[in-house]
BAMAR-866137 format. One record per atom (N, C-alpha, C, O): z, x, y; residue in one letter. Coordinates in steps of 0.02 Angstrom, whole numbers, padded with zeros to 5 digits, always signed. Layout:
ZXYA ...
% end
This chain:
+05665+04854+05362X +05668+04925+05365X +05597+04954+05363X +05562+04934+05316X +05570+04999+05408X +05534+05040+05430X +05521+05115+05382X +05561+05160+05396X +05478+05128+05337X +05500+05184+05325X +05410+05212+05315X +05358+05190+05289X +05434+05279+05358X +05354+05302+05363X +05355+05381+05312X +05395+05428+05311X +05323+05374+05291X +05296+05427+05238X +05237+05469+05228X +05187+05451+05197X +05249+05551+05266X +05192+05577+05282X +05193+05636+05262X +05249+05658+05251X +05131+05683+05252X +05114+05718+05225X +05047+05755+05210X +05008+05713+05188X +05023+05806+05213X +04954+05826+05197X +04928+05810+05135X +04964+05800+05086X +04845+05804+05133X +04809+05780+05058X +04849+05816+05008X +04884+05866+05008X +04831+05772+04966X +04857+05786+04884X +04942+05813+04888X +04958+05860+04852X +04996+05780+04935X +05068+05813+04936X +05102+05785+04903X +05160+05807+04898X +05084+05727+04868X +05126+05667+04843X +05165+05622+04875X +05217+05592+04864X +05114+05628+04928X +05142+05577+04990X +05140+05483+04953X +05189+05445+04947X +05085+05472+04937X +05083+05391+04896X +05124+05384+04845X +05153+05331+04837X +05132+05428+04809X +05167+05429+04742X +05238+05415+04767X +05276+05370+04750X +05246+05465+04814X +05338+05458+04838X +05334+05383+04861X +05367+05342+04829X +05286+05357+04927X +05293+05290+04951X +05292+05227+04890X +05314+05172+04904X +05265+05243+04825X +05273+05200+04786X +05341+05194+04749X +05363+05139+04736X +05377+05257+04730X +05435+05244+04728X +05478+05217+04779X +05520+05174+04767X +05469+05240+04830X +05499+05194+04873X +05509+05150+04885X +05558+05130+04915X +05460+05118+04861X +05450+05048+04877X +05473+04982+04836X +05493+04927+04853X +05458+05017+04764X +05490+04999+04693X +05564+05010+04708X +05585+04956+04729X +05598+05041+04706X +05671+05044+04718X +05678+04991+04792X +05730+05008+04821X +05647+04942+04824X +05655+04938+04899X +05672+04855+04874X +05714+04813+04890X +05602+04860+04814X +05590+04790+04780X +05642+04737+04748X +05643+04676+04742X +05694+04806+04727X +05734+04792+04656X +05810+04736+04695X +05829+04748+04752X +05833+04697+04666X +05892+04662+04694X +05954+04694+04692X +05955+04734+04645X +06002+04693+04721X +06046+04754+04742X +06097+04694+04675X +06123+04723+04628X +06103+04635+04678X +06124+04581+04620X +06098+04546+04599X +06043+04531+04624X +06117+04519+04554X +06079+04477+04493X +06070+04415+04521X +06034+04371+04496X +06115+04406+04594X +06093+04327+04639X +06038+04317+04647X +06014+04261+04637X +05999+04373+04669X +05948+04371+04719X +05868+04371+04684X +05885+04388+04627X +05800+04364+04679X +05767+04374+04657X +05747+04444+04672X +05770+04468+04724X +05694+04494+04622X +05673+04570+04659X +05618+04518+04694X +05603+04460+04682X +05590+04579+04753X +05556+04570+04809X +05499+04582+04777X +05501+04618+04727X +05423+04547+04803X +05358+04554+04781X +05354+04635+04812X +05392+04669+04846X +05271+04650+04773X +05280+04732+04794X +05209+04708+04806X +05177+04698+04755X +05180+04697+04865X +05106+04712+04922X +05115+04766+04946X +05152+04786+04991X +05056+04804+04895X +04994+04869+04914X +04929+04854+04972X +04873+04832+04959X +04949+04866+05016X +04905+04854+05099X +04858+04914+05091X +04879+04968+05114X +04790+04913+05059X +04746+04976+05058X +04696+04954+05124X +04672+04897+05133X +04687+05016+05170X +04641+05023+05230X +04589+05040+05193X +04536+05018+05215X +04585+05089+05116X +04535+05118+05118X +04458+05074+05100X +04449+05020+05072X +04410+05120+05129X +04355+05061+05100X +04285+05132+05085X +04268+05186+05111X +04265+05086+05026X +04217+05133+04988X +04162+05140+05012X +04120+05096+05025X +04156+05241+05023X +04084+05267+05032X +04013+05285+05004X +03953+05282+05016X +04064+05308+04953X +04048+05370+04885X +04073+05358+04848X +04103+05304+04852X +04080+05396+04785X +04080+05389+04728X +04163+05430+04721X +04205+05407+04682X +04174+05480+04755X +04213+05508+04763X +04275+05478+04789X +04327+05497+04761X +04280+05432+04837X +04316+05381+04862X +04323+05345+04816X +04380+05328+04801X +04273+05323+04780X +04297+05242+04721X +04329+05289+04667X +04371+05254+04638X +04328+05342+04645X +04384+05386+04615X +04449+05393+04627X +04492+05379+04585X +04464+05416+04691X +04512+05429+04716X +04546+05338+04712X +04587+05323+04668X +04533+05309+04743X +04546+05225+04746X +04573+05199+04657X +04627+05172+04642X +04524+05215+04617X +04553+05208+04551X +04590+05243+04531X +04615+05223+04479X +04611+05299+04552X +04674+05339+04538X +04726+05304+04555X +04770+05298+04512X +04731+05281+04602X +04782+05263+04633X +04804+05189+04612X +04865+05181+04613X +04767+05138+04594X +04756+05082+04558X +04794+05074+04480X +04829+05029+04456X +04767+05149+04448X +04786+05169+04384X +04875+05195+04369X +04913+05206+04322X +04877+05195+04450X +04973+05216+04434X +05001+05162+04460X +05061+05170+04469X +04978+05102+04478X +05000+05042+04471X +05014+05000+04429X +04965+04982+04397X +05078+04969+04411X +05070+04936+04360X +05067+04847+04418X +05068+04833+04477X +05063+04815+04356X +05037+04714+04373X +05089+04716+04420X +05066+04706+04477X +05148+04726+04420X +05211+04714+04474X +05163+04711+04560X +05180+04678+04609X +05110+04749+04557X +05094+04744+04644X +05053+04719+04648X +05010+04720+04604X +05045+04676+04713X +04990+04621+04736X +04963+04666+04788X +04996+04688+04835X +04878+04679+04770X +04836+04707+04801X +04811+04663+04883X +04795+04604+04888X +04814+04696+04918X +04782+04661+05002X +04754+04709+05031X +04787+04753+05060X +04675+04710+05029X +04637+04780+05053X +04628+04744+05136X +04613+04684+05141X +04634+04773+05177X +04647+04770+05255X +04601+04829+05289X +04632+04873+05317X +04536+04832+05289X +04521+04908+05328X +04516+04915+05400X +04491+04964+05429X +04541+04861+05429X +04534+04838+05511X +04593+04800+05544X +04610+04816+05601X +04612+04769+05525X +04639+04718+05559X +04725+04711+05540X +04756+04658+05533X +04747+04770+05534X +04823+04792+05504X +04869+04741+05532X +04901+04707+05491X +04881+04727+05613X +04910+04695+05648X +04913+04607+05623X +04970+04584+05620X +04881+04581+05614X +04873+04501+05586X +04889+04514+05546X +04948+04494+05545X +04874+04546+05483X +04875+04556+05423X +04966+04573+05395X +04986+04558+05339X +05006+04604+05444X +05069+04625+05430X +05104+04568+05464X +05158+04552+05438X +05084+04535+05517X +05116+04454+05557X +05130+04429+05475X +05187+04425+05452X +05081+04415+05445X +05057+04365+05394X +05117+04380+05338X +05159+04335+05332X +05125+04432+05301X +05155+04453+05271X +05247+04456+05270X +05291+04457+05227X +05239+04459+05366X +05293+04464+05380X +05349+04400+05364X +05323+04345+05374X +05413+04397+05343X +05457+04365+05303X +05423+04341+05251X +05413+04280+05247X +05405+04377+05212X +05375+04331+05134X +05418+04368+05074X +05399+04366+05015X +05485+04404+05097X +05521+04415+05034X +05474+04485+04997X +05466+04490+04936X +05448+04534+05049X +05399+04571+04992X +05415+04632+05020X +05436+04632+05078X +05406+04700+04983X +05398+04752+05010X +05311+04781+05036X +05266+04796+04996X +05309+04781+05069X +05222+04797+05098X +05236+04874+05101X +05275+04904+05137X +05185+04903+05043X +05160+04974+05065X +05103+04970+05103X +05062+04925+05091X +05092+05015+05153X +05021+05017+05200X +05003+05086+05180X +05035+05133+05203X +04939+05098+05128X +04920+05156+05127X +04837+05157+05152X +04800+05122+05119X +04813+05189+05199X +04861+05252+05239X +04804+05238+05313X +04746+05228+05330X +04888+05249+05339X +04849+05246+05430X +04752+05298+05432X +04695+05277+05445X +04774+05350+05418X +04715+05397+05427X +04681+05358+05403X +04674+05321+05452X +04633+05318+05338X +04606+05299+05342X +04594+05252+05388X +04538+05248+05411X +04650+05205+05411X +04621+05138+05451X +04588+05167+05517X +04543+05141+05551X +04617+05220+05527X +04599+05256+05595X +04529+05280+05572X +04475+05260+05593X +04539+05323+05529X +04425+05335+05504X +04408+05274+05516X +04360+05272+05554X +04426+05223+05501X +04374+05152+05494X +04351+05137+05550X +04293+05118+05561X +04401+05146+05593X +04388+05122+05688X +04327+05166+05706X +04272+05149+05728X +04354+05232+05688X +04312+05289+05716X +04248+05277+05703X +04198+05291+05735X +04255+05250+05656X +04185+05237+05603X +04149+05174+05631X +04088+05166+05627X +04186+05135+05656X +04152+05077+05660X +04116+05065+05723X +04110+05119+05753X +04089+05018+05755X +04065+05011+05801X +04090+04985+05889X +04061+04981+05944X +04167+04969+05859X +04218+04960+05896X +04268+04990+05908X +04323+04963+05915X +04255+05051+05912X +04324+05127+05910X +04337+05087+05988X +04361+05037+05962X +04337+05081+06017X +04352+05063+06103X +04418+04989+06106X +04460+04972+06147X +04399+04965+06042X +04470+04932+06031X +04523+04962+06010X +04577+04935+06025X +04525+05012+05977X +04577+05031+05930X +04620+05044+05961X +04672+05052+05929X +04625+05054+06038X +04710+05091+06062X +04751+05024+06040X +04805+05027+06010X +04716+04959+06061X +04735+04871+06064X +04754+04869+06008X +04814+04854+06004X +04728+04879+05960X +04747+04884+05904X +04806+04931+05881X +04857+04908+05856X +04798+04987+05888X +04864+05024+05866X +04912+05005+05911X +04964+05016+05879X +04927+04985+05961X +04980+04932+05993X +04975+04874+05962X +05032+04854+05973X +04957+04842+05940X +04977+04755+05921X +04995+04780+05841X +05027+04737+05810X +04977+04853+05798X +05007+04850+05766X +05096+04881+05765X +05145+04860+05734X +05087+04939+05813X +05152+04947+05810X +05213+04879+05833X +05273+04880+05821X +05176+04829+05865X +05226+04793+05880X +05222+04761+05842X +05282+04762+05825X +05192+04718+05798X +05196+04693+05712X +05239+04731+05679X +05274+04711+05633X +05238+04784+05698X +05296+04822+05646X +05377+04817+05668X +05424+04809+05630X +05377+04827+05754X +05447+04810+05772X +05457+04729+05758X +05512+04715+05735X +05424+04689+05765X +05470+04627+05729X +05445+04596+05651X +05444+04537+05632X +05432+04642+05625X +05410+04634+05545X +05473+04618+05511X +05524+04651+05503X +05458+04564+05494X +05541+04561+05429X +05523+04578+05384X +05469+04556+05362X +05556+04619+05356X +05551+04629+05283X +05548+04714+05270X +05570+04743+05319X +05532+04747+05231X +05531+04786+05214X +05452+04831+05201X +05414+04813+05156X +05435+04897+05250X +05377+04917+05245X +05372+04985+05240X +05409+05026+05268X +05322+04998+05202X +05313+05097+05175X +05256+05080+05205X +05215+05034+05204X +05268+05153+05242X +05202+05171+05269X +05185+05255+05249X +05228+05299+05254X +05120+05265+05228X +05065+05307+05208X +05042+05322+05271X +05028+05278+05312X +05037+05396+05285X +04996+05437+05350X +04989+05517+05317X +05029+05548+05281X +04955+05527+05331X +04915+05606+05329X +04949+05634+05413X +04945+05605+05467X +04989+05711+05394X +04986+05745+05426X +04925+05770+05446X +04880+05770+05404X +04913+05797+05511X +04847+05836+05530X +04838+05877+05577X +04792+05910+05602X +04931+05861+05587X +04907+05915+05666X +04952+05988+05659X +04969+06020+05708X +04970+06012+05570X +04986+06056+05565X +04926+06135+05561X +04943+06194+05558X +04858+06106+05563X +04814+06166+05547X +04769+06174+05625X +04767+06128+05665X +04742+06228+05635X +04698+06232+05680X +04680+06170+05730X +04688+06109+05723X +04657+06200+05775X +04629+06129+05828X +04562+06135+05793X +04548+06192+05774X +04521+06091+05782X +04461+06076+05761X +04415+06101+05789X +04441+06126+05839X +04340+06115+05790X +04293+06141+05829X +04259+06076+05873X +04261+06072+05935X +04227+06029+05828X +04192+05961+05843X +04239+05935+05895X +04298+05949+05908X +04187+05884+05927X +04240+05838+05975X +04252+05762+05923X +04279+05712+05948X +04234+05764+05869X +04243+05711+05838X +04317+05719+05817X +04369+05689+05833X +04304+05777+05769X +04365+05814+05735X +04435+05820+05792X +04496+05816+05780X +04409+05827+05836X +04462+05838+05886X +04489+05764+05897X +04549+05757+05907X +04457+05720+05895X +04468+05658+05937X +04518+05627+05854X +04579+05615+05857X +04496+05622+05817X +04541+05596+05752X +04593+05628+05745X +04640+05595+05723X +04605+05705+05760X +04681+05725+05748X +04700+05715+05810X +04761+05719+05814X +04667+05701+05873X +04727+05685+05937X +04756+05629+05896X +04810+05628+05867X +04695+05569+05903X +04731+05493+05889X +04786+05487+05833X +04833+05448+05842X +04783+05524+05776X +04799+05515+05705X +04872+05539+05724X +04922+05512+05700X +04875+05600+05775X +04955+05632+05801X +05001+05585+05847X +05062+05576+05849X +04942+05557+05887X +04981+05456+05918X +04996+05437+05878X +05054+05439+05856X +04942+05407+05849X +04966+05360+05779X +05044+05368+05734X +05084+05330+05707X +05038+05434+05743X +05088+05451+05680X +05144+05447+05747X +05180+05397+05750X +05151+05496+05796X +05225+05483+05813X +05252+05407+05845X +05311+05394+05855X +05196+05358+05859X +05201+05294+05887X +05256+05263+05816X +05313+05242+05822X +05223+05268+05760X +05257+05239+05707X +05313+05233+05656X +05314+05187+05615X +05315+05356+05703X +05398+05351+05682X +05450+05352+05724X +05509+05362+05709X +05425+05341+05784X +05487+05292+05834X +05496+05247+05808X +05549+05246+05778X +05463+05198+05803X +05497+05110+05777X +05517+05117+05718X +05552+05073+05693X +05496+05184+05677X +05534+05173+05605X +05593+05185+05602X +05622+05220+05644X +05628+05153+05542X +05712+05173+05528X +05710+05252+05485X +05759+05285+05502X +05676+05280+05447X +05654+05332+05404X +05603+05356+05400X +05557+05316+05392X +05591+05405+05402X +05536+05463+05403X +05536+05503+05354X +05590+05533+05352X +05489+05523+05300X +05494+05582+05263X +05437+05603+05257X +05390+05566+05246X +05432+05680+05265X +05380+05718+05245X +05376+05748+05181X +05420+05784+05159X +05325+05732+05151X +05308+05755+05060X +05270+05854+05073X +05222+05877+05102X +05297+05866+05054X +05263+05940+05023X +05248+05942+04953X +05277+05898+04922X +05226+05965+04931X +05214+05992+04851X +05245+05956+04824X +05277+05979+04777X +05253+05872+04840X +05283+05840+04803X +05366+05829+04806X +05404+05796+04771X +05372+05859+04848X +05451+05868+04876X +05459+05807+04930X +05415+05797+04972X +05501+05779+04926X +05501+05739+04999X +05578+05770+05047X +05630+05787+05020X +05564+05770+05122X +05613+05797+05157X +05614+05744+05212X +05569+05720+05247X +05679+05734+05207X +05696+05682+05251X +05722+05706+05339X +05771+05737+05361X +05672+05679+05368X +05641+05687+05446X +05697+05645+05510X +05725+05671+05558X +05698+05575+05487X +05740+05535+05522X +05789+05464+05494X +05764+05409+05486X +05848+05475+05483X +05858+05404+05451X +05888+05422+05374X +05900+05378+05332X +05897+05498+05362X +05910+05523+05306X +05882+05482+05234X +05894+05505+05179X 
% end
């Protein structure tokens, strides 16, 4: 199961995907073992401000999740994962997409956001996915700015086609988009 989880900064978009994911983990009977819980972080540190934000998010973790920081290479990285009995949260596309932008190989990334969406259609197992809305405010001025909310608005609707569920977080609210 597919379930993408999006939302503008600070909406309680991660927080909801971590519940999600925890309830995704749990055994429906006492046959079965619960499922490992892999936290897939894109993000990677600039500032000081970032390694904040990163330990926030670390700090509402408890030992139950196995950390796998990924800031490139999402597609291998979810093959790998794929049938291992685990729930994989991927937080958060926008960053992996800054990283491309950022990096010196943005000219791969369409290749990339295709080999990952198709990692995702035959992914076994169970995956939360983290994305930043962006294409609810203004068109941007920059052509940079412009070029990250085109891609980031691909990105996002490429990922909730193949998903089974969609929810958008507001103020902490989550509203269910596709897949109830």
């Amino acid at each position: 199961m597919i379930h993408l989880v999006i939302g503008g900064a600070r909406s309680g978009k991660s927080v909801h995907a971590e519940t999600l994911a925890g309830e995704l983990s749990q055994s429906p009977g006492k046959q079965s073992p619960a499922k490992k819980l892999i936290y897939l972080a894109t993000a990677t540190i600039y500032d000081d401000e970032m390694q904040q934000r990163i330990d926030l998010h670390k700090q509402r973790r408890d030992q139950n999740w196995l950390l796998v920081e990924e800031p490139l290479q999402l597609a291998s990285c979810l093959q790998t994962l794929s049938g291992t009995n685990a729930v994989v949260l991927i937080d958060c596309m926008t960053l992996w997409l800054s990283n491309w932008i950022c990096s010196e190989n943005f000219a791969e990334f369409e290749s990339q956001r295709q080999a990952f969406i198709t990692a995702l259609t035959t992914f076994e197992g169970d995956c939360v996915i983290v994305s930043n809305e962006v294409g609810s405010g203004i068109v941007p001025m920059g052509a940079l700015s412009r070029s990250f909310v085109d891609h980031a608005g691909w990105l996002n609707q490429a990922i909730a086609k193949v998903s089974d569920k969609a929810t958008l977080v507001v103020a902490g609210l989550p509203l269910a988009l596709k897949g109830g």
